[in-house]
C-alpha positions as CSV (number, residue, x, y, z in Angstrom):
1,X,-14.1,7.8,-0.5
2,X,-10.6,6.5,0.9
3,X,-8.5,5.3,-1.8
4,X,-6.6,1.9,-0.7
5,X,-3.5,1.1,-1.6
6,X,-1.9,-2.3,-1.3
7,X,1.7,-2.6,-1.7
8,X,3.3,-5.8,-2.4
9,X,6.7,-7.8,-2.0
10,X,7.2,-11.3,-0.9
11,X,8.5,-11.3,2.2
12,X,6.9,-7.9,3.5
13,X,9.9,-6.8,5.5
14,X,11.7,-3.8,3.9
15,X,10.4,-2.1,0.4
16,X,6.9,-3.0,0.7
17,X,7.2,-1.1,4.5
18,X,8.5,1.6,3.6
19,X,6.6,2.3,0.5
20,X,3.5,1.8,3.2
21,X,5.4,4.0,5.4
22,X,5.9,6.9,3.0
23,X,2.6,7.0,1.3
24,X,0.7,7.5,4.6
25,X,2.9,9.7,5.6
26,X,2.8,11.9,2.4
27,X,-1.1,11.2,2.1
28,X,-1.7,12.5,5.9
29,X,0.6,15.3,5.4
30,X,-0.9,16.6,2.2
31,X,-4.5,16.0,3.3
32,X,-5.5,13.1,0.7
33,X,-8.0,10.7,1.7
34,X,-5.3,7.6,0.8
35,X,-4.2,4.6,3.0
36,X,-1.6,2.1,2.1
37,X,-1.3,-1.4,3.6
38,X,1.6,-3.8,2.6
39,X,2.2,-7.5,2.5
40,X,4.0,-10.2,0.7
41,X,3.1,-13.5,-0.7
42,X,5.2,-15.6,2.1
43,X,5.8,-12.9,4.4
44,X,8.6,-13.5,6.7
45,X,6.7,-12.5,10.0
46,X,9.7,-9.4,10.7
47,X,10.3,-6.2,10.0
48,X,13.8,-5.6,8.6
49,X,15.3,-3.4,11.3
50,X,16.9,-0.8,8.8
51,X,13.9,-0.5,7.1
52,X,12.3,0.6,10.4
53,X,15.1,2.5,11.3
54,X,15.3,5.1,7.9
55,X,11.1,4.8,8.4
56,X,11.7,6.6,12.1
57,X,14.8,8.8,11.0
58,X,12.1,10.0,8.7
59,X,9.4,10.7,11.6
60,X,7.1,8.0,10.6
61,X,6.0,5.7,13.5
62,X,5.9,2.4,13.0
63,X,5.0,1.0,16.5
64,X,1.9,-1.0,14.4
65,X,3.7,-2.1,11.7
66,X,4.2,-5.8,11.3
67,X,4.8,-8.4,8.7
68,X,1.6,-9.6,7.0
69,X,0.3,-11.9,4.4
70,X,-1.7,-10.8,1.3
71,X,-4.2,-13.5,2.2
72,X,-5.7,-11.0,5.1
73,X,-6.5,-8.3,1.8
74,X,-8.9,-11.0,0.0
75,X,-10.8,-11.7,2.8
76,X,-14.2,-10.6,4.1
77,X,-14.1,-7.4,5.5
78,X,-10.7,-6.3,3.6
79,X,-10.3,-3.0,2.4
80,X,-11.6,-2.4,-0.9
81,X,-8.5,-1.9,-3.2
82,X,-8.3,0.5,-5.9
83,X,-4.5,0.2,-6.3
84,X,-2.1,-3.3,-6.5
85,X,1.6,-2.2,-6.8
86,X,4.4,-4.4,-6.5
87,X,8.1,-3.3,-5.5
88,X,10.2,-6.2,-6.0
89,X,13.3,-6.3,-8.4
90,X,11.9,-8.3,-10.9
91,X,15.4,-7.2,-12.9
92,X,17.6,-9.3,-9.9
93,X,15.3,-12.4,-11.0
94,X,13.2,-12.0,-8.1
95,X,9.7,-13.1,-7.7
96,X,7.2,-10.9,-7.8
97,X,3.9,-11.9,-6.3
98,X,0.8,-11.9,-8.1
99,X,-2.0,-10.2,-6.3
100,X,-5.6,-11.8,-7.8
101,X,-7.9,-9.7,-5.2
102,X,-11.0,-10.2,-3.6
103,X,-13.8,-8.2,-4.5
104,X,-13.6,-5.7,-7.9
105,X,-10.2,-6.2,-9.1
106,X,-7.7,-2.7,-8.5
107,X,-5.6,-1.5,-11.3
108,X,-2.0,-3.2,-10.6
109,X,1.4,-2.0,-11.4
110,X,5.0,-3.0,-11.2
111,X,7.2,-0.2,-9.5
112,X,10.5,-2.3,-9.0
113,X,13.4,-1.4,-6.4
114,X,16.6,-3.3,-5.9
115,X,16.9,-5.0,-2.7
116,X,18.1,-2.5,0.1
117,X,19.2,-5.7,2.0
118,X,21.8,-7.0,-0.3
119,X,23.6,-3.6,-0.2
120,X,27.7,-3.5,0.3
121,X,29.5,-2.1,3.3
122,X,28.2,-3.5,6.1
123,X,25.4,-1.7,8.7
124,X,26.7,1.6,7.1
125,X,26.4,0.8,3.3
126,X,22.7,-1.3,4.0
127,X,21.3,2.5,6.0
128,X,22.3,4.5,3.3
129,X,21.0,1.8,0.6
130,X,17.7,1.8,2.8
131,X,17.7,5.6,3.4
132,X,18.0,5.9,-0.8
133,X,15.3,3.6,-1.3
134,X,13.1,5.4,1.2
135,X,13.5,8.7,-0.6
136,X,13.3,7.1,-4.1
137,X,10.0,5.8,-3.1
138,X,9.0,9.0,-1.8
139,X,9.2,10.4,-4.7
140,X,7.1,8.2,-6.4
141,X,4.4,8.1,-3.7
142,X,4.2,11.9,-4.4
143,X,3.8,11.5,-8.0
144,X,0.8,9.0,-6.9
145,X,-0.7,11.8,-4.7
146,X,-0.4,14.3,-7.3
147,X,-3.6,12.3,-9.6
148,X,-6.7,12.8,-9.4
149,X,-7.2,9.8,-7.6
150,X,-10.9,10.4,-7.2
151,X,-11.9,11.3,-10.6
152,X,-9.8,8.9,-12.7
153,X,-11.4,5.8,-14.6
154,X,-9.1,2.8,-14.0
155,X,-7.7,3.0,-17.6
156,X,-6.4,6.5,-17.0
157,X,-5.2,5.6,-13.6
158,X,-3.6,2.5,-14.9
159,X,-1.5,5.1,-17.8
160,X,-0.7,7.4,-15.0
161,X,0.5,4.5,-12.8
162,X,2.6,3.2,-15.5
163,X,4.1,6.6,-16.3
164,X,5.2,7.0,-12.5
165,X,6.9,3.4,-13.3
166,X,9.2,4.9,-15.8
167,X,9.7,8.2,-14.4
């Protein structure tokens, strides 16, 4: 049984994509039965272009991607979530939505990244700051992958989740 992911900012245009980006990719490479979706609370209908750019650089397509709002994941006919996790900075005062779910409620877990966006230098400094969060998410994606996904009670899952937050 797939395991759904939904990953959360709120304006579904650069952390939330990528994190979508890289556990799909990771998940299809590996050969786990895992698909991520993203959104945001008021998403802002595009896809920052350095997001897509360090998403492609990495040889994930994106041609379907788009900005989306979380309303489309409570609906009838939504995926059934298992997994809620939110990737705003909650440190730079941000708001992080709060994802109440439709049917069954998924475990749900803060994995916070500072804004790529905001980052110093320019184009140059913002694709290296995207590129670094990219990879940074990667790894945690690949700690996600690593759990027995399948097996795990939500109590466990919610530990092992938490432990990924830290690491």
């Amino acid at each position: 049984m797939t395991t759904h992911v939904l990953i959360l900012c709120t304006h579904n245009s650069a952390r939330s994509v990528l994190s979508e980006g890289m556990l799909n990719h990771l998940a299809a490479k590996l050969g786990k039965d895992v698909k991520a979706h993203s959104a945001g609370s008021a998403p802002s209908g595009r896809l920052n272009p350095f997001a897509i750019e360090a998403l492609n650089n990495a040889g994930i397509d994106t041609s379907a991607y788009r900005s989306k709002s979380w309303d489309e994941f409570s609906t009838d006919g939504a995926p059934p979530l298992s997994i809620v996790i939110t990737v705003c900075d909650s440190a730079a005062a941000e708001t992080c939505p709060v994802f109440f779910g439709g049917k069954g409620q998924p475990v749900k877990v803060h994995w916070g990244y500072p804004d790529p966006s905001n980052a110093e230098g320019g184009d140059e400094g913002k694709r290296r700051a995207f590129e670094l969060t990219r990879q940074a998410i990667g790894y945690k994606m690949l700690q996600l992958l690593a759990l027995p996904l399948d097996t795990m009670d939500q109590g466990a899952l919610l530990v092992a989740l938490n432990d990924i937050a830290r690491s």
